[in-house]
N, CA and C of each residue as an Amber inpcrd file, in Angstrom:
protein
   291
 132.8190000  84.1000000  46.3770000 132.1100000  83.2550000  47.3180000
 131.1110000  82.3750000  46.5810000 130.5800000  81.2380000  46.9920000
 129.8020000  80.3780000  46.3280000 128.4350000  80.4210000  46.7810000
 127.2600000  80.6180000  45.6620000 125.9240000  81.0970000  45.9320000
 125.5060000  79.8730000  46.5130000 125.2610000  80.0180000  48.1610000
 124.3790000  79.1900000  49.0820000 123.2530000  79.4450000  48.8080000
 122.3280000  79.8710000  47.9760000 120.8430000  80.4070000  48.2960000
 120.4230000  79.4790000  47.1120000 120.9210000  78.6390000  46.0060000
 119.8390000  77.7060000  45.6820000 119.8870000  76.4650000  46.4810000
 118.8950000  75.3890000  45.5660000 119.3360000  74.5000000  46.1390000
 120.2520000  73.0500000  45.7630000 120.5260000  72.1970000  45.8860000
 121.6550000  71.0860000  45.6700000 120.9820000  70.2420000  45.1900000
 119.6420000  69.8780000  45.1410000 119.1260000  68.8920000  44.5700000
 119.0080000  69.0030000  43.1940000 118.4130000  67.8470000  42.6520000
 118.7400000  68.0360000  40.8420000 117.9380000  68.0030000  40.1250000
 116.7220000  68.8700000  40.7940000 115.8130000  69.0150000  40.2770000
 115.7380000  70.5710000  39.4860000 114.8300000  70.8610000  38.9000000
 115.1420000  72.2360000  37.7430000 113.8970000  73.1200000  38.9790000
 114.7530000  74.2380000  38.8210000 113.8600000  75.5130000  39.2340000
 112.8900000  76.0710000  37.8480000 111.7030000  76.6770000  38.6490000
 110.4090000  76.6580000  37.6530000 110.9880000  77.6650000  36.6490000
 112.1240000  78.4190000  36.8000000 112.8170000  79.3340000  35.5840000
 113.3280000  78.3880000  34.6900000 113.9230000  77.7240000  34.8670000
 114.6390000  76.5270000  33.9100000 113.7090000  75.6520000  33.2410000
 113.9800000  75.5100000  31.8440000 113.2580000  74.6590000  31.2270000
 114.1790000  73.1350000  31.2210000 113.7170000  72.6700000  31.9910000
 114.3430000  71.1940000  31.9950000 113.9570000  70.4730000  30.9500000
 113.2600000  70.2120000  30.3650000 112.8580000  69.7430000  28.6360000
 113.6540000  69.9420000  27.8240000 113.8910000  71.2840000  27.3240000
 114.8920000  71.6490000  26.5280000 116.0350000  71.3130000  26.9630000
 116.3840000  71.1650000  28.3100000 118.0010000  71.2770000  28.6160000
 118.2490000  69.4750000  28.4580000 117.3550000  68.8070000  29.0370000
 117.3490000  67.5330000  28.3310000 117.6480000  66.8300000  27.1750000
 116.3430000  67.7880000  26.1950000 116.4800000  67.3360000  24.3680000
 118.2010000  68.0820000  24.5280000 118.6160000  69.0170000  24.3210000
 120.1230000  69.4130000  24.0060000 120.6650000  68.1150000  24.3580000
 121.1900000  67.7230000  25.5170000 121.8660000  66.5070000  26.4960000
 121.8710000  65.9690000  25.4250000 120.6320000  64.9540000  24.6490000
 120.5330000  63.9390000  24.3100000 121.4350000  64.5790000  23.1240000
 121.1490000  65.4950000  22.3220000 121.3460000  66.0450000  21.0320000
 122.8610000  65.7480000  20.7860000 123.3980000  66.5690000  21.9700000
 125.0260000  66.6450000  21.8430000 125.6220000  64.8820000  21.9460000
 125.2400000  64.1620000  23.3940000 125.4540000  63.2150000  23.1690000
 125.3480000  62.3660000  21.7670000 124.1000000  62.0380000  21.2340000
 124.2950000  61.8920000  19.6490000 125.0060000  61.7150000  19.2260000
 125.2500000  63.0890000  18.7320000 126.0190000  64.2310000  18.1270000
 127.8260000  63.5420000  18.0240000 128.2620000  63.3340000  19.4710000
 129.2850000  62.6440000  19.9750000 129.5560000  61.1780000  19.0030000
 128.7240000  60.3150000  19.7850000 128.6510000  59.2210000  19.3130000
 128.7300000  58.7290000  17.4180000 128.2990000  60.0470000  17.0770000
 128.3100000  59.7860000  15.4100000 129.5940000  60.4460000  15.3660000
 129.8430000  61.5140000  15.4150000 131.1180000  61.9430000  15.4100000
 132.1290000  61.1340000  15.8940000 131.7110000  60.2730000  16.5830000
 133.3780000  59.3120000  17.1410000 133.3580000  58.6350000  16.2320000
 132.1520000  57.4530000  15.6490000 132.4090000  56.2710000  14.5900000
 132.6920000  57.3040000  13.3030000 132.3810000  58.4090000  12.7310000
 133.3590000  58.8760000  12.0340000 134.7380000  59.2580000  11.8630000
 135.0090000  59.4240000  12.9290000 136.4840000  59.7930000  12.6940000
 137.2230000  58.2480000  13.2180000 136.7280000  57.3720000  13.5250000
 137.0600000  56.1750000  13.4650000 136.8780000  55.7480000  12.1880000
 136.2980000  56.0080000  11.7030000 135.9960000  55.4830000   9.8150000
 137.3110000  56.3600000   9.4200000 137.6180000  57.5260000   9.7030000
 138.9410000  58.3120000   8.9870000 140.0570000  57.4450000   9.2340000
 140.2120000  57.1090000  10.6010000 141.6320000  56.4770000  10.8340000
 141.3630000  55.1060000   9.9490000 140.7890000  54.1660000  10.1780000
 140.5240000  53.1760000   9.9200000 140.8860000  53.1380000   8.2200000
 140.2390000  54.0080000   7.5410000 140.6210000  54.6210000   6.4190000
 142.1190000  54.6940000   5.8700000 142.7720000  55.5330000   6.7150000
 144.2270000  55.9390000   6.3970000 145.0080000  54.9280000   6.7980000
 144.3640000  53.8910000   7.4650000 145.2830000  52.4450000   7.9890000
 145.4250000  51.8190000   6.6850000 144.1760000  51.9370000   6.4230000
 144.5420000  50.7680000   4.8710000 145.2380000  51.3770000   3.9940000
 145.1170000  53.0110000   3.6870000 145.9730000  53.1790000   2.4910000
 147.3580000  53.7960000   3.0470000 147.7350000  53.5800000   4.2450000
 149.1350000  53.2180000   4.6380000 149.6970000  52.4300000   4.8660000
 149.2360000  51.3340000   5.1710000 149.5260000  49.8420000   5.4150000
 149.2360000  48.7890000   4.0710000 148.2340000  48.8410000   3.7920000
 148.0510000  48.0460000   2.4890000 148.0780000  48.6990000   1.2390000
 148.9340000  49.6750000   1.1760000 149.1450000  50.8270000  -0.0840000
 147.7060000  50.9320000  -0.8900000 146.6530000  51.3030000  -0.3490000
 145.6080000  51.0590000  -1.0000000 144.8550000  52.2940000  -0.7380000
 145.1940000  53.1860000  -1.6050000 144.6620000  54.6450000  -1.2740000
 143.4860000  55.1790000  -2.0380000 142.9750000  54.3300000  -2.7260000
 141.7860000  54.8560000  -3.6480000 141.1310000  53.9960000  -2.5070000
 141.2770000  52.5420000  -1.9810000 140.2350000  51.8390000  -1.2130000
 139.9360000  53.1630000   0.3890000 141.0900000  53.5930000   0.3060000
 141.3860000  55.3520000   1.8240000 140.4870000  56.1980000   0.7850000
 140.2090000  56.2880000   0.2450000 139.4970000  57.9440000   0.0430000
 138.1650000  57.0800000  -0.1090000 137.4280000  56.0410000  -0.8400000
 136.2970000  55.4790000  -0.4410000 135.7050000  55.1280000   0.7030000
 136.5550000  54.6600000   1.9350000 136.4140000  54.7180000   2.8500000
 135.8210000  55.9980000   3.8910000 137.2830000  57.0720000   3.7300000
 136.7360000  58.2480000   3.8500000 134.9700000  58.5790000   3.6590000
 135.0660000  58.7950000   2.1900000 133.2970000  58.9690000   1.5970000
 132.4790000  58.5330000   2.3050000 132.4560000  57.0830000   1.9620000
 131.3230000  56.0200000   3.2510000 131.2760000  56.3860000   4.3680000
 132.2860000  56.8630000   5.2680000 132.3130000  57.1810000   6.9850000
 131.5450000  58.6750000   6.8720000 131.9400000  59.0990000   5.7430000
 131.0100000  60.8500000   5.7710000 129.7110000  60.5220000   5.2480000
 129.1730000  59.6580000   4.5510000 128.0500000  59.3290000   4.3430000
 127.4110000  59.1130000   5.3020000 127.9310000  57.3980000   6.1960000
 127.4560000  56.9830000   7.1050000 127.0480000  58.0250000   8.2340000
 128.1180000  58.5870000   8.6390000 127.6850000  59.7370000   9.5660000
 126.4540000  60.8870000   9.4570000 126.2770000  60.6700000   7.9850000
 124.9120000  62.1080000   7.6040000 123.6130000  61.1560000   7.6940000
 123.8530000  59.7780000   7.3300000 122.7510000  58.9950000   7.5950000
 122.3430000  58.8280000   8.8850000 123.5680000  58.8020000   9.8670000
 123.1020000  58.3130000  11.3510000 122.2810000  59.2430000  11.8370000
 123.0140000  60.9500000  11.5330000 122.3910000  61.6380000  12.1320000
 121.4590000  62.2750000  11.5350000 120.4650000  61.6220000  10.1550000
 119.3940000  62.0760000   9.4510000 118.3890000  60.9950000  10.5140000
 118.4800000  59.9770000  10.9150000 118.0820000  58.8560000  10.8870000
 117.9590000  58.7850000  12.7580000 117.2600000  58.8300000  13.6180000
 117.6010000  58.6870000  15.3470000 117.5270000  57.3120000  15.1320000
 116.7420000  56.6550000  14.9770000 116.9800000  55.7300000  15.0900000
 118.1720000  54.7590000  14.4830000 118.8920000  54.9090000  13.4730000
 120.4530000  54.3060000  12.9960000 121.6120000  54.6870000  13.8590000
 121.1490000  55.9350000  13.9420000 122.2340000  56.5580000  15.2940000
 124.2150000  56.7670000  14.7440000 124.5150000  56.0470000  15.8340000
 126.3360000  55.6900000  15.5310000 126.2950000  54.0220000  15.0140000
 125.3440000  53.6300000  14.5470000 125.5370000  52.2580000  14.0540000
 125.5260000  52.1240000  12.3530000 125.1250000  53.4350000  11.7160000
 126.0260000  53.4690000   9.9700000 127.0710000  53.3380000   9.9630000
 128.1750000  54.4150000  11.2750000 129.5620000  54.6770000  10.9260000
 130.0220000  53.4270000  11.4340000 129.6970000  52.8220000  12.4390000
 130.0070000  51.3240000  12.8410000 130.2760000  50.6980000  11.5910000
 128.8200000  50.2180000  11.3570000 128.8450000  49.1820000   9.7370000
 130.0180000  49.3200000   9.0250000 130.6330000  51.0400000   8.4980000
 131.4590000  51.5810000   7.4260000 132.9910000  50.7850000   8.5130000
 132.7590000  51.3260000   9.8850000 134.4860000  51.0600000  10.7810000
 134.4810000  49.4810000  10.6660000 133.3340000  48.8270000  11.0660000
 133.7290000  47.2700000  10.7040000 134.0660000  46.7720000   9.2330000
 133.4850000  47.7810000   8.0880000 134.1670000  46.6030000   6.6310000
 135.7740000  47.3870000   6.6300000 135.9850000  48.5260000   7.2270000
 137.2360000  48.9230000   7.0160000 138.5250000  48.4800000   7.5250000
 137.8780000  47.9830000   9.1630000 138.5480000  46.5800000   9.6640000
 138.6920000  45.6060000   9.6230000 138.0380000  44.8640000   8.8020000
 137.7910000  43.9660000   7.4150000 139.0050000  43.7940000   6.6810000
 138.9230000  45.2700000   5.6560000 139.3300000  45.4950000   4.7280000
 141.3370000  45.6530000   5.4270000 141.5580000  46.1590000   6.6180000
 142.6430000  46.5410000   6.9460000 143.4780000  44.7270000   7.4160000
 142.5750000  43.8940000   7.9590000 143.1560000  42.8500000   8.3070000
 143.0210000  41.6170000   6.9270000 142.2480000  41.6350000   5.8960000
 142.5920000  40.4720000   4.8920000 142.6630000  41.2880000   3.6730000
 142.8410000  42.1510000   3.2400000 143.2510000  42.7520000   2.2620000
 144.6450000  42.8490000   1.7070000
């Protein structure tokens, strides 16, 4: 059966620390966002050294997107915009190379 006895609004009961459950939110979100432009730096990566046989320019790539990503998330304020920087020269690199 489904507990009718709190309530529906979305506000935090005085047991719940709504602060903390907040900072997490933001954390994971983050968290997300750097993690996506990295593994967009991976593919982006393996495009070029499958497509433009250029596999030492794929494992540098690689590096930079794992860099970029430890910077974003050393950094709140850089955020998912290192691994960006790294996914845009790699899309760069995948279309005039």
């Amino acid at each position: 059966m489904a507990d009718i006895t709190h309530a529906t609004d979305s506000a935090y009961s005085p047991e719940m620390d709504g602060p903390s459950h907040e900072a997490t939110y933001r954390g994971f979100v983050t968290f997300v966002e750097i993690a996506t432009g990295v593994v967009i730096c991976w593919v982006l990566s393996l495009a070029v050294g499958g497509v433009r046989e250029a596999w030492i320019s794929a494992i540098v790539g690689v590096v930079l997107g794992g860099f970029a990503g430890a910077i974003g998330a050393l950094s709140p304020s850089i955020g998912w915009r290192a691994p960006a920087v790294v996914a845009l020269l790699l899309a760069l690199m995948l279309a005039f190379y």
